[in-house]
PyMOL CGO cylinders between C-alpha atoms (Angstrom):
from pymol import cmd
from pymol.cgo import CYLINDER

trace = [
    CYLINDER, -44.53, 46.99, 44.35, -41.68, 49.84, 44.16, 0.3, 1, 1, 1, 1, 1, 1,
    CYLINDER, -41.68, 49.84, 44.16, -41.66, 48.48, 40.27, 0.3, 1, 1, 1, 1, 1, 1,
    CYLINDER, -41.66, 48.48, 40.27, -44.85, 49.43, 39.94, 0.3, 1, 1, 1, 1, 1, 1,
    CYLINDER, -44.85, 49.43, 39.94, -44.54, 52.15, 41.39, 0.3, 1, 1, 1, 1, 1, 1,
    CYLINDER, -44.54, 52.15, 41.39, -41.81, 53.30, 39.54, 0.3, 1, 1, 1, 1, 1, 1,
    CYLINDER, -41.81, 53.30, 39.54, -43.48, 52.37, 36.29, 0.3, 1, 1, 1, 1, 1, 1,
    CYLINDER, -43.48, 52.37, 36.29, -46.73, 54.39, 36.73, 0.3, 1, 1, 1, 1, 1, 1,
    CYLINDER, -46.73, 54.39, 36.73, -44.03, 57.43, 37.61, 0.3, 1, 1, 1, 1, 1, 1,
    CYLINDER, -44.03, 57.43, 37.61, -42.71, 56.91, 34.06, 0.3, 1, 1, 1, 1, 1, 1,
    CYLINDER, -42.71, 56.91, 34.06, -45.86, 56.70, 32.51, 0.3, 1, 1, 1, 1, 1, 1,
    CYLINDER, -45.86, 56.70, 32.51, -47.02, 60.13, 34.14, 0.3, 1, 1, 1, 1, 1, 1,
    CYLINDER, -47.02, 60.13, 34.14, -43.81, 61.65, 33.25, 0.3, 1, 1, 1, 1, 1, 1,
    CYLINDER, -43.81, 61.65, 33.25, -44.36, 60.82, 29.64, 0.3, 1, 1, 1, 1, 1, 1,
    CYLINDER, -44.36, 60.82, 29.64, -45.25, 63.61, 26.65, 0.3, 1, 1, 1, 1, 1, 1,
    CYLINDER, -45.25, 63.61, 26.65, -48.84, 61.72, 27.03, 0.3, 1, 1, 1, 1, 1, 1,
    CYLINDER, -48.84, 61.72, 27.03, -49.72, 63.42, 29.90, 0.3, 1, 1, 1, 1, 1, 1,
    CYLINDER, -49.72, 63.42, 29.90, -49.17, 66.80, 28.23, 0.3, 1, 1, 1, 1, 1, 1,
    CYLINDER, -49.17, 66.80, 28.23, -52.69, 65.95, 26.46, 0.3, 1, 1, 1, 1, 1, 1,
    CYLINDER, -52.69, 65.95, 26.46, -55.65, 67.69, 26.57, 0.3, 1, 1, 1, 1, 1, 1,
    CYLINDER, -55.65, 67.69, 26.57, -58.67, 67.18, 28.71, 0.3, 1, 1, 1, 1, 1, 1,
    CYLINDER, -58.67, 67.18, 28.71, -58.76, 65.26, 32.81, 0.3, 1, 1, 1, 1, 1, 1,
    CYLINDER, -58.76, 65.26, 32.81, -55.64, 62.25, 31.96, 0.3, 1, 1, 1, 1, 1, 1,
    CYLINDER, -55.64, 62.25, 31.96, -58.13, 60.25, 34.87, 0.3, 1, 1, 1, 1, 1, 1,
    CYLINDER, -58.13, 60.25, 34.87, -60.68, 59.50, 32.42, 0.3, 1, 1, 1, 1, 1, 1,
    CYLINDER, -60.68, 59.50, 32.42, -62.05, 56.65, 30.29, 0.3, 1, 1, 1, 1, 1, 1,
    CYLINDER, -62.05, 56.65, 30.29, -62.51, 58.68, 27.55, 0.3, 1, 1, 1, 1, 1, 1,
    CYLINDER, -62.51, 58.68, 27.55, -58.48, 59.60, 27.63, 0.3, 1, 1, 1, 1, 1, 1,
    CYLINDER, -58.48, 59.60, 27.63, -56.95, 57.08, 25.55, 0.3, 1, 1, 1, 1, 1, 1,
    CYLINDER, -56.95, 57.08, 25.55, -53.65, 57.37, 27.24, 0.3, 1, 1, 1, 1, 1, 1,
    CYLINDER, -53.65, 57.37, 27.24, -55.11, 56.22, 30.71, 0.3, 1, 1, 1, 1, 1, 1,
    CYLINDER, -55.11, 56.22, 30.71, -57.16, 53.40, 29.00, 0.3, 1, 1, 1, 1, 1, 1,
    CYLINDER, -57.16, 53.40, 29.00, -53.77, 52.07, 27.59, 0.3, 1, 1, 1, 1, 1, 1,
    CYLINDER, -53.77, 52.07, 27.59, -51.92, 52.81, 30.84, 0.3, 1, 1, 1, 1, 1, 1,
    CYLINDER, -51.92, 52.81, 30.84, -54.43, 50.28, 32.10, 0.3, 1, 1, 1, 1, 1, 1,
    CYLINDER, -54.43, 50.28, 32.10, -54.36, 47.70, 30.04, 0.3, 1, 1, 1, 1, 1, 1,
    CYLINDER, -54.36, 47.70, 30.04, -50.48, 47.68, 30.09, 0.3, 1, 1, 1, 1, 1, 1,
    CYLINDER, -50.48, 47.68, 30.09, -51.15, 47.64, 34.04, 0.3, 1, 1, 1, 1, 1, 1,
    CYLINDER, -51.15, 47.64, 34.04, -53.44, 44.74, 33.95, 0.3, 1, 1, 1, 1, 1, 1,
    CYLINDER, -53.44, 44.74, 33.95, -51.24, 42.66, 31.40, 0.3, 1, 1, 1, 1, 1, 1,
    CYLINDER, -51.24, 42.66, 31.40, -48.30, 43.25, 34.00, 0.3, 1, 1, 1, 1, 1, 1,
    CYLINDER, -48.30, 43.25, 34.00, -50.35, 42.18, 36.87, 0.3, 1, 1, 1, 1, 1, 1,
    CYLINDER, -50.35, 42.18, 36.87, -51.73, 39.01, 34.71, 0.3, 1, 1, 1, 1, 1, 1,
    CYLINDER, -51.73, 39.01, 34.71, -48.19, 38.26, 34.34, 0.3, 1, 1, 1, 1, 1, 1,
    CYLINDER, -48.19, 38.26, 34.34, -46.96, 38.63, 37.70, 0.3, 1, 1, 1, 1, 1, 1,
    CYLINDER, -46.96, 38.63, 37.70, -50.26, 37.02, 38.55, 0.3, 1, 1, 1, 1, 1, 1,
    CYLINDER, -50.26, 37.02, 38.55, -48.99, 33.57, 37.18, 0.3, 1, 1, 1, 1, 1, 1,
    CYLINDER, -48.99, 33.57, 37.18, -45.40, 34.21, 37.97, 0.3, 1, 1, 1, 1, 1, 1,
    CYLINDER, -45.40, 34.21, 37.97, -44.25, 34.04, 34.45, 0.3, 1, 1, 1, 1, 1, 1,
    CYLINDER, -44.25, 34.04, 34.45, -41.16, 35.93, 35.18, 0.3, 1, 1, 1, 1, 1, 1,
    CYLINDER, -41.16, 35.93, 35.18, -40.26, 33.41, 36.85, 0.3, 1, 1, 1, 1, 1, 1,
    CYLINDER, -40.26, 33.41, 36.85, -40.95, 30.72, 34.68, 0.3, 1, 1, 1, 1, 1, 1,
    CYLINDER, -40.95, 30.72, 34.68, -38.87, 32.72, 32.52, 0.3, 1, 1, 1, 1, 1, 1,
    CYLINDER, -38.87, 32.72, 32.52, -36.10, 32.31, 34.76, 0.3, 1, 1, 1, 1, 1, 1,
    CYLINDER, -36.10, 32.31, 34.76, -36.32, 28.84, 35.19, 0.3, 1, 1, 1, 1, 1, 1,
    CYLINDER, -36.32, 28.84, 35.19, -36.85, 28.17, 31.50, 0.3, 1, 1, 1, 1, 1, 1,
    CYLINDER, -36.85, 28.17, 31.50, -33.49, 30.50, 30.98, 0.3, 1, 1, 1, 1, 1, 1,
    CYLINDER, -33.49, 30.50, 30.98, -31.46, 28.98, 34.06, 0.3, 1, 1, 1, 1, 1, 1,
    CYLINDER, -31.46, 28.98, 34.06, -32.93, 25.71, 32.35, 0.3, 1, 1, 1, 1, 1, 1,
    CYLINDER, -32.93, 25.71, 32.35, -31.58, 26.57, 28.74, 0.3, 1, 1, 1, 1, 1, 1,
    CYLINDER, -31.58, 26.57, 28.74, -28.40, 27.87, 30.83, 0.3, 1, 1, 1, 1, 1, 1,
    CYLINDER, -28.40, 27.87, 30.83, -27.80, 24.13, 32.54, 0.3, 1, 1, 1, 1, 1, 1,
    CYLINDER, -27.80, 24.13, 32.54, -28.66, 22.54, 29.11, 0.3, 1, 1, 1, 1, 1, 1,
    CYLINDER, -28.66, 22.54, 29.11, -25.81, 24.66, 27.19, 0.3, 1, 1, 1, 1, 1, 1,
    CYLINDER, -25.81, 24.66, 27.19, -23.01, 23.97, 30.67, 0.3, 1, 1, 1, 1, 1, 1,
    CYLINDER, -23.01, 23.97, 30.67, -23.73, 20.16, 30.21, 0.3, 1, 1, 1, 1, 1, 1,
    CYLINDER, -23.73, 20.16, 30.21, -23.25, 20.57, 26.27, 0.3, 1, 1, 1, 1, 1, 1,
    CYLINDER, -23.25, 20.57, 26.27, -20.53, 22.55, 26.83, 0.3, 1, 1, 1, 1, 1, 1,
    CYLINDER, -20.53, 22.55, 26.83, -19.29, 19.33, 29.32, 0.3, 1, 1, 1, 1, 1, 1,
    CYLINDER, -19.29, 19.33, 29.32, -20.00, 17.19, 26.88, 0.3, 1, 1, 1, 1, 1, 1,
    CYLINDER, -20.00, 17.19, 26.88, -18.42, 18.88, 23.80, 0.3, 1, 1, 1, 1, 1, 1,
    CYLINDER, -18.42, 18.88, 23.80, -15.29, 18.87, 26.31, 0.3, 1, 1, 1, 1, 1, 1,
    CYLINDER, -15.29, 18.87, 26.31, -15.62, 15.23, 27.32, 0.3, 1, 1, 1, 1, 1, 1,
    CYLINDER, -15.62, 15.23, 27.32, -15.72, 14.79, 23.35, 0.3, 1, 1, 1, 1, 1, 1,
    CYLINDER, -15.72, 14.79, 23.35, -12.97, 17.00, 22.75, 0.3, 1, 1, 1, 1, 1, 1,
    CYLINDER, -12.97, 17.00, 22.75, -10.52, 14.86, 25.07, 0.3, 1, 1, 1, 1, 1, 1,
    CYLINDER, -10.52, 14.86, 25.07, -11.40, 11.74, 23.21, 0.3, 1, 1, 1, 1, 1, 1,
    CYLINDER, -11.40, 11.74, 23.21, -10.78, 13.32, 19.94, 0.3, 1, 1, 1, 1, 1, 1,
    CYLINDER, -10.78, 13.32, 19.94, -7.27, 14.16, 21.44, 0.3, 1, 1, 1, 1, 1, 1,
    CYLINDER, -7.27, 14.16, 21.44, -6.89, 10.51, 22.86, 0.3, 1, 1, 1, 1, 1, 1,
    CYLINDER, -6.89, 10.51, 22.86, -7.87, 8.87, 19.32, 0.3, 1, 1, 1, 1, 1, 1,
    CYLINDER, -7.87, 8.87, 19.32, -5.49, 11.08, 17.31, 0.3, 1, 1, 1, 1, 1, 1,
    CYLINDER, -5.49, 11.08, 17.31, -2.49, 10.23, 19.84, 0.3, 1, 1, 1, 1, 1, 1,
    CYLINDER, -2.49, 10.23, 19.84, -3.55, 7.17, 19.33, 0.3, 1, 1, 1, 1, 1, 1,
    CYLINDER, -3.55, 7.17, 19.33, -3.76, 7.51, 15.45, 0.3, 1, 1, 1, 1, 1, 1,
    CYLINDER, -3.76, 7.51, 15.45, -0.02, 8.94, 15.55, 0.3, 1, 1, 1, 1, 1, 1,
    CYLINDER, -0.02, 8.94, 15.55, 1.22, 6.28, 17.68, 0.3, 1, 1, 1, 1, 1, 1,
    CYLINDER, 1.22, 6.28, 17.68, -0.42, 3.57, 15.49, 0.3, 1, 1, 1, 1, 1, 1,
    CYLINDER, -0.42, 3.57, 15.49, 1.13, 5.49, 12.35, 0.3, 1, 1, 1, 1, 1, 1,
    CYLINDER, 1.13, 5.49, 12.35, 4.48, 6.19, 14.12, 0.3, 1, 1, 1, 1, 1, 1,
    CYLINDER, 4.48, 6.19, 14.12, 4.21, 2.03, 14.66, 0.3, 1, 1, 1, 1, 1, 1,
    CYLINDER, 4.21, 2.03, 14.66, 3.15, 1.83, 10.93, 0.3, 1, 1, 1, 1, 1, 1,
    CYLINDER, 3.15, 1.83, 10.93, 5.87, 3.66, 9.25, 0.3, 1, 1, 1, 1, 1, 1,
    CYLINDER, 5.87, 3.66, 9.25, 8.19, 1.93, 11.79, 0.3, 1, 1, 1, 1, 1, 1,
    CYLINDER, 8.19, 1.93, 11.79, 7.07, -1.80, 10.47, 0.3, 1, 1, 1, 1, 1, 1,
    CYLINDER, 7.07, -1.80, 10.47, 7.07, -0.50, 6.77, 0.3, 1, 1, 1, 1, 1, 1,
    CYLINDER, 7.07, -0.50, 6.77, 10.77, 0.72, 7.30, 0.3, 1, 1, 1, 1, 1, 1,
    CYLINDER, 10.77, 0.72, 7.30, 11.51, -2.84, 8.72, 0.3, 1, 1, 1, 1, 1, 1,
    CYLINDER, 11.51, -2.84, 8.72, 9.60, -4.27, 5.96, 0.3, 1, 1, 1, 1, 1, 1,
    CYLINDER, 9.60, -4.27, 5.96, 11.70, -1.93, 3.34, 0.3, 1, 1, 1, 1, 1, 1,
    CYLINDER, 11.70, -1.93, 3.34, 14.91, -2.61, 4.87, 0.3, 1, 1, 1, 1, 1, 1,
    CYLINDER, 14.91, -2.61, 4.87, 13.83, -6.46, 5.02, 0.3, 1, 1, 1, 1, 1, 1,
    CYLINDER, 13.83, -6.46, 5.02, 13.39, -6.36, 1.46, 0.3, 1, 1, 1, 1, 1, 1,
    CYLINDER, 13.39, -6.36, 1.46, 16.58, -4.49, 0.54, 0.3, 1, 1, 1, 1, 1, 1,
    CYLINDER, 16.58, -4.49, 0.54, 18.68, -7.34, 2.30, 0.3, 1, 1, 1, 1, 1, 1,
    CYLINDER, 18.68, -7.34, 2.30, 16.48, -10.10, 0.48, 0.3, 1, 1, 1, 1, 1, 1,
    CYLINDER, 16.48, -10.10, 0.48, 17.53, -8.37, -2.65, 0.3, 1, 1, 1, 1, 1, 1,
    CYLINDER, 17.53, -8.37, -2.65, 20.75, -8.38, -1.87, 0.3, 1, 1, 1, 1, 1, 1,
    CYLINDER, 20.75, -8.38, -1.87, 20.90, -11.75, -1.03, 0.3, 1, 1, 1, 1, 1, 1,
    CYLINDER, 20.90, -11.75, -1.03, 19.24, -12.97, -4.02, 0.3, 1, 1, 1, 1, 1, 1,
    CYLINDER, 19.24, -12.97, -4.02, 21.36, -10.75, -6.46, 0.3, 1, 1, 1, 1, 1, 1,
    CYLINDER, 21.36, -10.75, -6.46, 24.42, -12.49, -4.94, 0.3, 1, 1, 1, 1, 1, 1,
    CYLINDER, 24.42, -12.49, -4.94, 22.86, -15.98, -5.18, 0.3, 1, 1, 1, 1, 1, 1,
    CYLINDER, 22.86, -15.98, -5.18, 21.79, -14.54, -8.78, 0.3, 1, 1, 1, 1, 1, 1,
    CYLINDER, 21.79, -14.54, -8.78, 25.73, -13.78, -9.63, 0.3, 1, 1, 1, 1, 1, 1,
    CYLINDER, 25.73, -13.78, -9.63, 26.98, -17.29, -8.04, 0.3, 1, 1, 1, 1, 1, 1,
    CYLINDER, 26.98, -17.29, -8.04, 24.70, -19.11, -10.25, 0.3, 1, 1, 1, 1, 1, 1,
    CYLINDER, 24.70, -19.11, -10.25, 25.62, -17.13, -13.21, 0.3, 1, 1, 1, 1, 1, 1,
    CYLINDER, 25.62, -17.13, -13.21, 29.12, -17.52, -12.52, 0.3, 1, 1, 1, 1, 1, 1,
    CYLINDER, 29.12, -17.52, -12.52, 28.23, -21.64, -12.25, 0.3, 1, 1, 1, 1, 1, 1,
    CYLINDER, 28.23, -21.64, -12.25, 26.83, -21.54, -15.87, 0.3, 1, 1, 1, 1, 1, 1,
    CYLINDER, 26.83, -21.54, -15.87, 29.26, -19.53, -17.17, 0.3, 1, 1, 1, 1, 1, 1,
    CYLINDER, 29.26, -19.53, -17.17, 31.88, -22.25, -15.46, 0.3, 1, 1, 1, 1, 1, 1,
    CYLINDER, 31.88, -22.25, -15.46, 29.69, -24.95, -17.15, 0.3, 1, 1, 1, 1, 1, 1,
    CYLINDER, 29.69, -24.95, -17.15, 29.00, -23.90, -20.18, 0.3, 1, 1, 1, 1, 1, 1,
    CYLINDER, 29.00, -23.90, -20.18, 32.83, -23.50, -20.95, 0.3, 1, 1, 1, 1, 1, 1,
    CYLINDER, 32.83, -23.50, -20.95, 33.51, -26.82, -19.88, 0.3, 1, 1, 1, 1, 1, 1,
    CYLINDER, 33.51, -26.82, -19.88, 31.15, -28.08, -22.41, 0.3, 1, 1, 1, 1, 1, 1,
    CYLINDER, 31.15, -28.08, -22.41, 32.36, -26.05, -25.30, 0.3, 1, 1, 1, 1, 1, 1,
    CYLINDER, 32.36, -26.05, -25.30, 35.98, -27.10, -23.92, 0.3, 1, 1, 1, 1, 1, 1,
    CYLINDER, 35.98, -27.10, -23.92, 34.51, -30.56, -24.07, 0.3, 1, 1, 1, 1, 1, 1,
    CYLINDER, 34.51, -30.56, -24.07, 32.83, -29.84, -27.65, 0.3, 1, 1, 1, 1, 1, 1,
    CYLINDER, 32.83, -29.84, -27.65, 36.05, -28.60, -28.93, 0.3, 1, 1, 1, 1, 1, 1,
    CYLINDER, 36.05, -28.60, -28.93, 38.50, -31.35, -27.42, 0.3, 1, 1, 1, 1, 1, 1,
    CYLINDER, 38.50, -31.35, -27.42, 35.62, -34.01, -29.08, 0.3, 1, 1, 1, 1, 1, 1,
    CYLINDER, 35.62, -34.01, -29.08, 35.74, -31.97, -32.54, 0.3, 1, 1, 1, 1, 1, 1,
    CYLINDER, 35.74, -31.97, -32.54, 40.15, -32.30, -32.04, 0.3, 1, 1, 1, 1, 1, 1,
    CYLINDER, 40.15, -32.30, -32.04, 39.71, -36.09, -31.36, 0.3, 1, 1, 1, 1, 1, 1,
    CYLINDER, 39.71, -36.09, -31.36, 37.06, -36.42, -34.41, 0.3, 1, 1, 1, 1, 1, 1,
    CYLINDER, 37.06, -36.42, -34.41, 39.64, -34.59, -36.85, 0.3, 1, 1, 1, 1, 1, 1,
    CYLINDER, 39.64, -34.59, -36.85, 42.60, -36.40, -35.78, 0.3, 1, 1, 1, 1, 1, 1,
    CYLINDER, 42.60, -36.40, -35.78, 40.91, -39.78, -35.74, 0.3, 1, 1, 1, 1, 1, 1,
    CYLINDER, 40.91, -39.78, -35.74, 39.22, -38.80, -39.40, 0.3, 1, 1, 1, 1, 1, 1,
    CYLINDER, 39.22, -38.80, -39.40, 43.10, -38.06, -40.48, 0.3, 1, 1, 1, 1, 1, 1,
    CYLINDER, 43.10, -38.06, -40.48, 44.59, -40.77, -39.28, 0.3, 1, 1, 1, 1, 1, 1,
    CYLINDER, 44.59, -40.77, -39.28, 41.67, -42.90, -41.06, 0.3, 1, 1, 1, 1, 1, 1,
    CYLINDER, 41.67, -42.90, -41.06, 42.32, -41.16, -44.28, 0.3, 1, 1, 1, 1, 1, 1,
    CYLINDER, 42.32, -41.16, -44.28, 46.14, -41.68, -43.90, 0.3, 1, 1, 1, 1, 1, 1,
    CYLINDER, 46.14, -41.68, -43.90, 45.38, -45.57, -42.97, 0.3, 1, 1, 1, 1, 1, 1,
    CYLINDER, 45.38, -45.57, -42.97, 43.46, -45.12, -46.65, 0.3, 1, 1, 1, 1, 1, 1,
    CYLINDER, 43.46, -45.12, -46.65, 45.95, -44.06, -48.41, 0.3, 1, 1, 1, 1, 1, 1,
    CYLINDER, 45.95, -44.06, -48.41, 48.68, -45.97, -47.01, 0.3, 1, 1, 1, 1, 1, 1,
    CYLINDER, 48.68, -45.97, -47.01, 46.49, -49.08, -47.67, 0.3, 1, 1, 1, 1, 1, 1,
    CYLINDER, 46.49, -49.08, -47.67, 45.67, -47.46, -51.39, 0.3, 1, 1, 1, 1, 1, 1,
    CYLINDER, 45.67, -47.46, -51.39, 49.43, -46.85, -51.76, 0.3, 1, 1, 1, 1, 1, 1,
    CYLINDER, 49.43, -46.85, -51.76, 50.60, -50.38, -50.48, 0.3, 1, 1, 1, 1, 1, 1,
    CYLINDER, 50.60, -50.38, -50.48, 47.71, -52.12, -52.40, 0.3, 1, 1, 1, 1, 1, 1,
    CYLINDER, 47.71, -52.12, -52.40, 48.67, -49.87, -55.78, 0.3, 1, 1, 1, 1, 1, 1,
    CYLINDER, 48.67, -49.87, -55.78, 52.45, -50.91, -55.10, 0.3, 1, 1, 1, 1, 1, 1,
    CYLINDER, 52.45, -50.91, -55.10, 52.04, -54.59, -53.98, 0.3, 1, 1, 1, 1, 1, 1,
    CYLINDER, 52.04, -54.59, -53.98, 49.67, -54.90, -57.26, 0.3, 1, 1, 1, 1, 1, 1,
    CYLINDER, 49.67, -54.90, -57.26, 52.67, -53.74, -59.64, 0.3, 1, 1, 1, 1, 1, 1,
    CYLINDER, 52.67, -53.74, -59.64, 55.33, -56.11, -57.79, 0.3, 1, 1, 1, 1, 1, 1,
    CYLINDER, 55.33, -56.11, -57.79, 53.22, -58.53, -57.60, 0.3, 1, 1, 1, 1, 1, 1,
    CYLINDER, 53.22, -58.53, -57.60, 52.99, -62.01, -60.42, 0.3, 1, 1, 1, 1, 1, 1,
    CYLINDER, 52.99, -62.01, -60.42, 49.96, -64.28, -60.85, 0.3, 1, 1, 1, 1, 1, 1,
    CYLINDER, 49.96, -64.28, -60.85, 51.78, -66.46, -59.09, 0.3, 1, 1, 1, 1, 1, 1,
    CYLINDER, 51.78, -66.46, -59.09, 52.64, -64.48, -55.88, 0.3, 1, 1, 1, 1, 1, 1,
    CYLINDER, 52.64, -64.48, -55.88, 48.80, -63.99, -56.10, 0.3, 1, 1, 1, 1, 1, 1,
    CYLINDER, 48.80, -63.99, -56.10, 47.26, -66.89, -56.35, 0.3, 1, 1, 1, 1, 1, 1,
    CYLINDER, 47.26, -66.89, -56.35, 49.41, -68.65, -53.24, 0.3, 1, 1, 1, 1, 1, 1,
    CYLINDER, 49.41, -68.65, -53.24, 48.20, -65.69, -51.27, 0.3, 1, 1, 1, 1, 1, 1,
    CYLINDER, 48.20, -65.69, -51.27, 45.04, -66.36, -52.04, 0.3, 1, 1, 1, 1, 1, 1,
    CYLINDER, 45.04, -66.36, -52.04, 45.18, -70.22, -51.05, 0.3, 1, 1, 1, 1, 1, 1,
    CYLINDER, 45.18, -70.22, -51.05, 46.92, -69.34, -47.77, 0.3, 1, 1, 1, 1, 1, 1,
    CYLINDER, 46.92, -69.34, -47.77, 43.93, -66.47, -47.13, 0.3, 1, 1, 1, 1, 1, 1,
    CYLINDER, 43.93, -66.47, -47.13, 41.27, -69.40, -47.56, 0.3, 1, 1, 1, 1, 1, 1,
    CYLINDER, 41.27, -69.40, -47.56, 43.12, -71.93, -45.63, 0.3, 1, 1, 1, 1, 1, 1,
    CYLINDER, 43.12, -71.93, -45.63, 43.35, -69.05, -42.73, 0.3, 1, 1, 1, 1, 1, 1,
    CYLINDER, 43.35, -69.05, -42.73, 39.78, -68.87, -42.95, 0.3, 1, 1, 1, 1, 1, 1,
    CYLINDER, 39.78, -68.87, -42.95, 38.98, -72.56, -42.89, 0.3, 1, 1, 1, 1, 1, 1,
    CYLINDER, 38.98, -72.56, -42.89, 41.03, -72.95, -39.68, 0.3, 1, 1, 1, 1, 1, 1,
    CYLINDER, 41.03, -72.95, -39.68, 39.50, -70.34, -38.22, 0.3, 1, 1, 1, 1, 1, 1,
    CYLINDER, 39.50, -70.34, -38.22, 35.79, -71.10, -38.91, 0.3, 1, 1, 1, 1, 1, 1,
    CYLINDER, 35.79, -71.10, -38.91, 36.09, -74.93, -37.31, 0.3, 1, 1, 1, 1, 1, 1,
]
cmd.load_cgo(trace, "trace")
């Protein structure tokens, strides 16, 4: 009521009411839109829309403090899943140094197993060519000795065919056959 009140004071006070003629009067458009404002705020208190203001307001104000919960609640999970997500890479990074180390020492490993077969070829292959070599010796000295046996034979048959007679020859060639008789039966 003092509202009103206090409203229809503010109205009078207005340059309106500096207008010509009675302000009291329907024919004073001033007063005909003073009432009309009065009536709309009297419909409006009428079916208590301030207050439905106020609950639609304190409603909107409850919806934004349990958003405002809720983008909290979400904000503490974010934080959770990225300390998670930096323990789980912290674990990561730990397993692929692991890994990387693991594979340094299997290198290492198989570069030494790498040189100790090399240096077993290497052994191998120069006992072979030792061997090839001491084969090729033995070949050479047996093919010189075979040509010397030639010779010697060429030389001894060459000298025992100018000292020898017809004679000499033919007995040797009796005894040969008789040789070979007794040795056949």
């Amino acid at each position: 009521m003092t509202r009103l009140l206090a409203l229809m004071l503010a109205v009078a006070a207005s340059p309106a009411m500096a207008a010509s003629g009675p302000f009291f009067s329907l024919r004073n458009t001033n007063f005909v839109v003073l009432l009309a404002f009065l009536l709309f705020i009297a419909v409006l208190l009428y079916f208590k829309v301030p207050a439905l203001i106020g609950g639609l307001l304190d409603k909107r104000a409850a919806t934004i403090r349990a958003e405002l919960e809720e983008a909290r609640k979400l904000r503490e999970e974010a934080q959770e899943l990225r300390a998670s997500f930096e323990r789980k890479k912290a674990e990561v990074k730990d397993q692929a140094d692991r890994i990387v180390a693991k594979a340094k020492a299997d290198a290492e490993v198989a570069a030494a197993q790498a040189k100790a077969d090399l240096e077993t070829s290497i052994a191998r292959r120069l006992r072979a060519a030792e061997d090839q070599i001491a084969a090729a010796e033995a070949a050479a000295v047996r093919e010189v000795r075979n040509r010397a046996i030639a010779v010697s034979v060429a030389a001894a048959s060459d000298l025992i065919a100018k000292n020898l007679t017809a004679e000499d020859a033919n007995k040797m060639i009796e005894d040969s056959i008789a040789t070979v008789e007794q040795r056949l039966h």
